[in-house]
KEGUMI-493469 format. One record per residue (C-alpha): x, y, z; residue in one letter. Coordinates in pm, whole numbers, padded with zeros to 5 digits, always signed. Layout:
<sites>
XYZA;...
</sites>
This chain:
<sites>
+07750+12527+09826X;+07954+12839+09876X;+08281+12892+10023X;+08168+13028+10359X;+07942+12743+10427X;+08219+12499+10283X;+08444+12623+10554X;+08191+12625+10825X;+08054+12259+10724X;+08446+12193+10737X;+08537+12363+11045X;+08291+12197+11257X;+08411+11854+11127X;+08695+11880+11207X;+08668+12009+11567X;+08448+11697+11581X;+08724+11485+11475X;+09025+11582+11700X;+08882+11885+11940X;+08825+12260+12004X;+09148+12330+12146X;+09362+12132+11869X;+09180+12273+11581X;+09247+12651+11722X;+09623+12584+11834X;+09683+12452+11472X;+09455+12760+11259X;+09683+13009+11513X;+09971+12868+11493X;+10119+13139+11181X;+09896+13415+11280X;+09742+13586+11022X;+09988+13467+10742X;+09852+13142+10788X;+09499+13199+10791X;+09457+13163+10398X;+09601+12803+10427X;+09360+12754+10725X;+09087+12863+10469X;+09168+12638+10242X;+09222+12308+10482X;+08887+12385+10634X;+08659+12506+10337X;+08782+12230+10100X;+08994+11915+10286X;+08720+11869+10579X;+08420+12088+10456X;+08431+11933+10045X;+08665+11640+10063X;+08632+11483+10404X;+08233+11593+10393X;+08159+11333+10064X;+07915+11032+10165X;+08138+10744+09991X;+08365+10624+10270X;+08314+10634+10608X;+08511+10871+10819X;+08726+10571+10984X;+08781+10434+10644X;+08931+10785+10521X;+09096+10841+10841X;+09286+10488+10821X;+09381+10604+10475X;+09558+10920+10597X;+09705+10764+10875X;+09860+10488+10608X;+09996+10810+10404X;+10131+11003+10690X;+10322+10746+10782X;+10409+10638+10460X;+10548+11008+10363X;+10713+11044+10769X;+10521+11286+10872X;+10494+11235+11261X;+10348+11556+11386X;+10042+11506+11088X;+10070+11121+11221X;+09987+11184+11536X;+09673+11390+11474X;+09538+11165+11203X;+09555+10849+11450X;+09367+11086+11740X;+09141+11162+11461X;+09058+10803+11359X;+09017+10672+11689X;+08776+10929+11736X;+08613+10813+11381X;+08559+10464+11521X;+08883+10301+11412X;+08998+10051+11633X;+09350+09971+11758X;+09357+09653+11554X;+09298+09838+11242X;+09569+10097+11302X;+09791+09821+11354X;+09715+09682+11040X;+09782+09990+10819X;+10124+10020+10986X;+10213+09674+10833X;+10053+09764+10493X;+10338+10033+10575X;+10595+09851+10663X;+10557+09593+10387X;+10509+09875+10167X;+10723+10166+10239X;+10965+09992+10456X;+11068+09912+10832X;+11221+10256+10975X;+10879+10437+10852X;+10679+10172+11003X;+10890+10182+11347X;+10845+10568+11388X;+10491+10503+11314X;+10381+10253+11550X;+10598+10438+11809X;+10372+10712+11730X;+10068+10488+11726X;+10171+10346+12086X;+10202+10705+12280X;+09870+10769+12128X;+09723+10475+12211X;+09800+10522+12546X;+09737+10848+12588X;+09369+10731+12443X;+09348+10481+12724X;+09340+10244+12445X;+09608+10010+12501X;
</sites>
């Protein structure tokens, strides 16, 4: 597959996963300096990695949401739990990734996540 279908396979993925208007704030948001990283998360994260048949979407989803929070990255937290709620991953299963977390990677980054888990959550009309 070529690069230009790689990023359109990509691109459309992930507007699937968390929206039209998220995916354009975030490939704007450094203007044309930015767009070769943009590229690269589209063509290869969502159109080559995220694209492979092995796991299911919610199942890779989960996964990032474990390292995001893991590594305290909040902003990147937040979208990944939008984006597995909208991959079918249930509230339940969320929660237990943030213990895996907490047990794992310790309390504080499992606090800031679930904080983050909670406001989405919410805001999901999930909880």
């Amino acid at each position: 597959m070529d690069d230009k279908n790689l990023h359109e396979r990509g691109l459309k993925l992930r507007t699937d996963m968390f929206g039209g208007e998220a995916v354009k704030k975030r490939m704007d948001a450094f203007g044309e300096f930015g767009k070769p990283l943009q590229h690269i998360i589209n063509a290869y994260a969502y159109g080559d990695v995220w694209s492979r048949p092995a796991l299911p979407l919610a199942a890779k989803s989960l996964a990032m949401v474990g390292m995001m929070a893991a590594v305290g990255r909040p902003s990147e937290l937040r979208v990944h739990v939008k984006g597995a709620l909208k991959n079918g991953a249930s509230a339940e299963q969320l929660q237990e990734i943030l213990l895996l977390v907490a047990m794992y990677c310790g309390i504080p980054l499992a606090n800031e996540a679930h904080r983050i888990a909670v406001e989405v959550l919410r805001e999901e009309g999930k909880m």
